[in-house]
C-alpha positions in Angstrom: -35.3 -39.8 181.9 -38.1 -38.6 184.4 -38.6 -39.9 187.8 -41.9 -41.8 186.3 -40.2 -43.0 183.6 -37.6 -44.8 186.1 -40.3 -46.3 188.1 -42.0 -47.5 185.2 -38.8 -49.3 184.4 -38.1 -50.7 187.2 -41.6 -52.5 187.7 -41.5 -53.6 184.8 -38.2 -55.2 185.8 -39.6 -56.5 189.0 -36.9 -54.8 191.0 -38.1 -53.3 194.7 -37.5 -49.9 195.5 -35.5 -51.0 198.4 -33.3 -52.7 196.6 -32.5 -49.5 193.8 -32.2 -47.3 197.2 -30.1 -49.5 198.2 -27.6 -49.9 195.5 -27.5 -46.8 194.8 -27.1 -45.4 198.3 -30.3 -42.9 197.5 -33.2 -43.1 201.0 -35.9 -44.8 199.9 -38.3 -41.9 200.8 -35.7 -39.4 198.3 -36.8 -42.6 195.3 -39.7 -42.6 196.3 -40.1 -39.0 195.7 -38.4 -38.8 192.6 -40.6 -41.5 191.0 -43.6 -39.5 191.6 -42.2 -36.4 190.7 -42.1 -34.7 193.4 -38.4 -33.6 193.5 -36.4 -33.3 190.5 -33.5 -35.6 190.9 -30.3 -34.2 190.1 -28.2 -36.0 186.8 -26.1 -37.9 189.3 -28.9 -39.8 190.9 -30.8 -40.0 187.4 -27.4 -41.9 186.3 -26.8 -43.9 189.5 -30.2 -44.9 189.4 -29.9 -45.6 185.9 -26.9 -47.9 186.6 -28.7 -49.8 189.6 -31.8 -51.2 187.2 -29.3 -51.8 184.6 -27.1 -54.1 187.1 -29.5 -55.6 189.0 -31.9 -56.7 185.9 -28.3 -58.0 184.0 -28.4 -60.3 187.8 -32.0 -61.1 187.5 -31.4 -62.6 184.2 -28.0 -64.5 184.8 -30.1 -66.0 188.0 -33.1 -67.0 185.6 -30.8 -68.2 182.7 -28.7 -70.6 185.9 -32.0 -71.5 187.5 -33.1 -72.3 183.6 -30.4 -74.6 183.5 -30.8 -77.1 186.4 -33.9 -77.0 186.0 -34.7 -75.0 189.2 -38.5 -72.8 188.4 -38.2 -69.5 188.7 
């Protein structure tokens, strides 16, 4: 997966940048980098990155489905 690809995910997840740099312990500048291609991340960052959206959209959703359930908007 490419550095756009991994942005485009994670809009379309709604997830900030500053919250994928900080899970995944990458500067926010280096992200921001990597999603416009800039540098070419290397296979750890690609999979910690990875792992980040994957995590925090799993949260996102638990929140939503909770929220969902007592009725709270979201």
């Amino acid at each position: 997966m490419n550095g756009q690809q991994l942005r485009q995910k994670r809009v379309t997840a709604g997830i900030s940048g500053a919250l994928v740099s900080k899970r995944t312990g990458i500067d926010r500048a280096r992200l921001s980098h990597i999603e416009r291609g800039y540098v070419n991340p290397s296979s750890s960052e690609v999979e910690r990155i990875q792992r980040a959206l994957g995590e925090l959209e799993q949260a996102r959703n638990r929140v939503a489905r909770l929220a969902a359930e007592v009725g709270w908007p979201m």
